[in-house]
N, C-alpha and C positions, 0 to 999 in steps of 0.2 A: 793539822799537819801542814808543813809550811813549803810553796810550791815546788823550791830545789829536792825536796826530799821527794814528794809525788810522782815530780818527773821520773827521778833515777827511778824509784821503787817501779814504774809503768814499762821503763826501756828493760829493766832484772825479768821483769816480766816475758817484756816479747822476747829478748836472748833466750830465753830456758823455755819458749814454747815455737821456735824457729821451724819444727820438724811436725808441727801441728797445726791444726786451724786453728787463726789469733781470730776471738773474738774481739773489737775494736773497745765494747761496752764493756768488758774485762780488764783490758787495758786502760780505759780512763778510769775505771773502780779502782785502780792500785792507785791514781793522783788523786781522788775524791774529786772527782770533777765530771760532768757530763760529757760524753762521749763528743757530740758537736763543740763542745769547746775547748777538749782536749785535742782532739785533729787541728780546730785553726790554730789553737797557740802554736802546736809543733810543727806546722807548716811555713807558720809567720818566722817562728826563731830557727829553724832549721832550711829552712830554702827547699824541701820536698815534702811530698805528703806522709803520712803516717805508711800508708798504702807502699808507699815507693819505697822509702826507708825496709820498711820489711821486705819487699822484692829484692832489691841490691845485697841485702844483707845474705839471703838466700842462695842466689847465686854467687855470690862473692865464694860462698862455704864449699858450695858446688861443687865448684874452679877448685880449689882445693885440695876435696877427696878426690878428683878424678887424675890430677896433677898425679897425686900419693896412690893414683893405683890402685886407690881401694872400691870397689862396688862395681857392679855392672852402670850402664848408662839410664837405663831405665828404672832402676832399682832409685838411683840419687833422685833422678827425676819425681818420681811417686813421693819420696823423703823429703823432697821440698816444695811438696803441693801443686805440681805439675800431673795435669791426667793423662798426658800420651808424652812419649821421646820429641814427636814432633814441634809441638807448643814450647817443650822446655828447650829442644837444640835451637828454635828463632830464637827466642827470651836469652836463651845461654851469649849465640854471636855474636846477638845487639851488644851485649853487654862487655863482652870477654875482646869479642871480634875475630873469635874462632871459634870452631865448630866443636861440642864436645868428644868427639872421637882425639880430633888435635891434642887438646889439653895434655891427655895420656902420653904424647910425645914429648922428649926431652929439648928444651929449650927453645918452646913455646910460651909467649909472653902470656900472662894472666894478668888481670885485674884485682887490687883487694879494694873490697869497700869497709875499710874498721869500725864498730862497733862507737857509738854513742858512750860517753862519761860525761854527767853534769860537775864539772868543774867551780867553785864557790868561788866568784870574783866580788869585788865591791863596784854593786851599781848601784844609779839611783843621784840624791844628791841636788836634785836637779826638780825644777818647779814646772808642771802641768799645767794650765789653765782647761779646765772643762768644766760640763754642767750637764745635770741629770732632767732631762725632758721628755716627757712623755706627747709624741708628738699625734697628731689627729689623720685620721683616713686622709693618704693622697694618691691621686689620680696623674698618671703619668702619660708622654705616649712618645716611643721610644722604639730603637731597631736593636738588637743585636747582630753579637758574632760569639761561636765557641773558643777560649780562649784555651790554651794548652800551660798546664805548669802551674802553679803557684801565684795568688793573688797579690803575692810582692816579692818578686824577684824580678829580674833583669828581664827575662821574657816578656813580664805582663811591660812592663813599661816600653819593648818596644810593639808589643803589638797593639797596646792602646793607642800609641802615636801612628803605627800604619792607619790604623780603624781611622781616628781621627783626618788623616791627611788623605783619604781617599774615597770617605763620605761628606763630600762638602754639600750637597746637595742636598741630603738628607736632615743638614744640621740646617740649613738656611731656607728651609719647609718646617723646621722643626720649630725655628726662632718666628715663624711667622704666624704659627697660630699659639706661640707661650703666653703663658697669665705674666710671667718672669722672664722680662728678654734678656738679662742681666746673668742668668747663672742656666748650668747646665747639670744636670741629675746623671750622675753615672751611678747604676744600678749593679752589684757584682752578687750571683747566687747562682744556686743550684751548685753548688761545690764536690766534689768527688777527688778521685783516685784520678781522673784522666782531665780533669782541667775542671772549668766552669762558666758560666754564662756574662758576659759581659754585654750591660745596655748602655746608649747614651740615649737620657730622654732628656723631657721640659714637663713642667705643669700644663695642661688645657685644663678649659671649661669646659663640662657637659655641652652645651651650645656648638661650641668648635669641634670637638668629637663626635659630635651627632653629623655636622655637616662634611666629615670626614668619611665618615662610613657612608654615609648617602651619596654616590655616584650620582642619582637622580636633578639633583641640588648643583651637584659642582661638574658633571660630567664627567671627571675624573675618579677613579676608586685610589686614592692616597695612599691605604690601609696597603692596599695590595699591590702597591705600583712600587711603593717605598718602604713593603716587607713592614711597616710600621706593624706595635704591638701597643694596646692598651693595658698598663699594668699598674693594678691597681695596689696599695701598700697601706695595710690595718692599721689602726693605731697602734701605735707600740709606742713603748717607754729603751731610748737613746741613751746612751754616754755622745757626749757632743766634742768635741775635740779641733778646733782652729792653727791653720798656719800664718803665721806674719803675714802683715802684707808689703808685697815685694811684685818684683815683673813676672818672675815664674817661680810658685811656689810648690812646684811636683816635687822635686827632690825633697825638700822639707817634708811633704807630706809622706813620702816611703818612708823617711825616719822618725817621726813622728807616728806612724802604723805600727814598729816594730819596736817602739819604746810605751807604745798603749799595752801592747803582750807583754814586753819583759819589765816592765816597773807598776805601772799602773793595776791592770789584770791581775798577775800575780800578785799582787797585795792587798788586795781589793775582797769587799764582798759581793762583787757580782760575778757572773760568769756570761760568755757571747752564745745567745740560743739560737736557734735554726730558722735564722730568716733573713730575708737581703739585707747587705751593707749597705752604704749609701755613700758618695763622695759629693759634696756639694760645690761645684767649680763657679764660683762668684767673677765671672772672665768679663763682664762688661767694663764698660771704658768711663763708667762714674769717677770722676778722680783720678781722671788717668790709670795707663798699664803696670804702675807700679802699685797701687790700690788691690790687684786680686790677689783673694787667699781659696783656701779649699777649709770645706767644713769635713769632718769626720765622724757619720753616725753611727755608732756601732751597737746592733740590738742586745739587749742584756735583760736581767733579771737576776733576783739576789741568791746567793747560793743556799 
């Protein structure tokens, strides 16, 4: 089954089970796809989560019956998986940005959020460079922050450039104990419905990490002063994925993230499993600033 057809059959899916619990794992059964890689695709091609999408859709309906009069407030509320009025009248506001009692009134604005249709365009066309690597245990040491929204959409791109522009000290601690002074490891996992984890780390040594945790050594606790994390990444087997090299290659790389899902992926016999991405930001000044690219690892396995 070929992925435009999976897709539609998984969205036929949640529309006709809108009033009931969506199992997620049910939902990627109608694409043949594993559940973890059915959510990133539809996140990457659709700008919200699986999660969201179904939320919106819910309330959108809501808005609707309550508009037409029809049901009590708490009755709708239960109908669209809400446990009390209370939960569903905040979830309702945010969305609507009136209260459900309002709706009932005449010439009160509502919100619609419309239903998903995979529409059959011609994509594609167009030439890839990547390479299938199976990469070896690595050893990171890195800070986070929780990021909100989608790991490519407008949001992430400006909150990665806050993180960036307002940890400089953390990066300039970070370049001094790297194996790699030349590139910076941005880590993106733990993924959900409410956002996900964003790291910037560098490769250490054992040696360097050891004297980082040891206060005793350095007088300073690094680990704990600079929130730092040791995070460590199995071996896995990559799809590898490169932007040109150019002065700033981040715009490239959002497009290049979303042409990995909708051409590549979907054609492919692998599918993205349940374990960090990796951005590999090659920012040193070898060659000058027009010399950096970003690598793109995304963990896979064949379907």
């Amino acid at each position: 089954m070929d992925w435009i057809t999976g897709m539609q059959k998984a969205i036929d899916y949640i529309e006709s089970n809108l009033t009931e619990e969506i199992d997620y794992g049910k939902v990627a059964a109608e694409s043949f796809s594993s559940s973890y890689h059915f959510q990133r695709v539809f996140s990457i091609l659709c700008g919200y989560t699986l999660g969201e999408y179904i939320r919106l859709r819910r309330l959108s309906l809501a808005g609707a019956e309550l508009a037409n009069g029809k049901g009590k407030v708490i009755d709708i509320a239960l109908k669209y998986g809400y446990d009390s009025p209370d939960s569903f009248a905040k979830a309702f506001q945010k969305f609507h940005g009136i209260t459900p009692s309002q709706a009932r009134a005449d010439g009160n604005m509502l919100k619609s959020f419309s239903r998903l249709s995979i529409k059959i365009s011609l994509e594609g066309g167009s030439i890839m460079n990547y390479r299938i690597e199976t990469k070896p245990k690595i050893t990171l040491l890195g800070y986070k922050r929780r990021f909100e929204g989608t790991p490519y959409d407008e949001l992430r791109h400006k909150q990665e450039g806050d993180l960036f522009i307002t940890t400089r000290a953390h990066q300039w601690m970070l370049q001094g104990v790297a194996n790699d002074k030349l590139s910076i490891y941005c880590v993106l996992t733990n993924i959900d419905d409410d956002g996900y984890d964003f790291y910037i780390a560098s490769t250490v040594d054992k040696w360097e990490l050891d004297n980082l945790y040891n206060s005793k050594v350095t007088g300073i606790d690094f680990m704990d002063k600079f929130n730092f994390e040791e995070i460590v990444i199995p071996e896995r087997t990559y799809a590898v994925f490169e932007t040109e090299k150019q002065r700033m290659p981040i715009p490239e790389y959002f497009d290049i993230r979303k042409q990995i899902a909708v051409e590549w992926l979907s054609n492919n016999e692998y599918q993205m499993i349940n374990a960090p991405e990796l951005a590999v930001y090659h920012w040193g000044i070898v060659g000058g600033y027009t010399e950096r690219t970003i690598e793109i690892w995304i963990p896979i396995e064949k379907k």
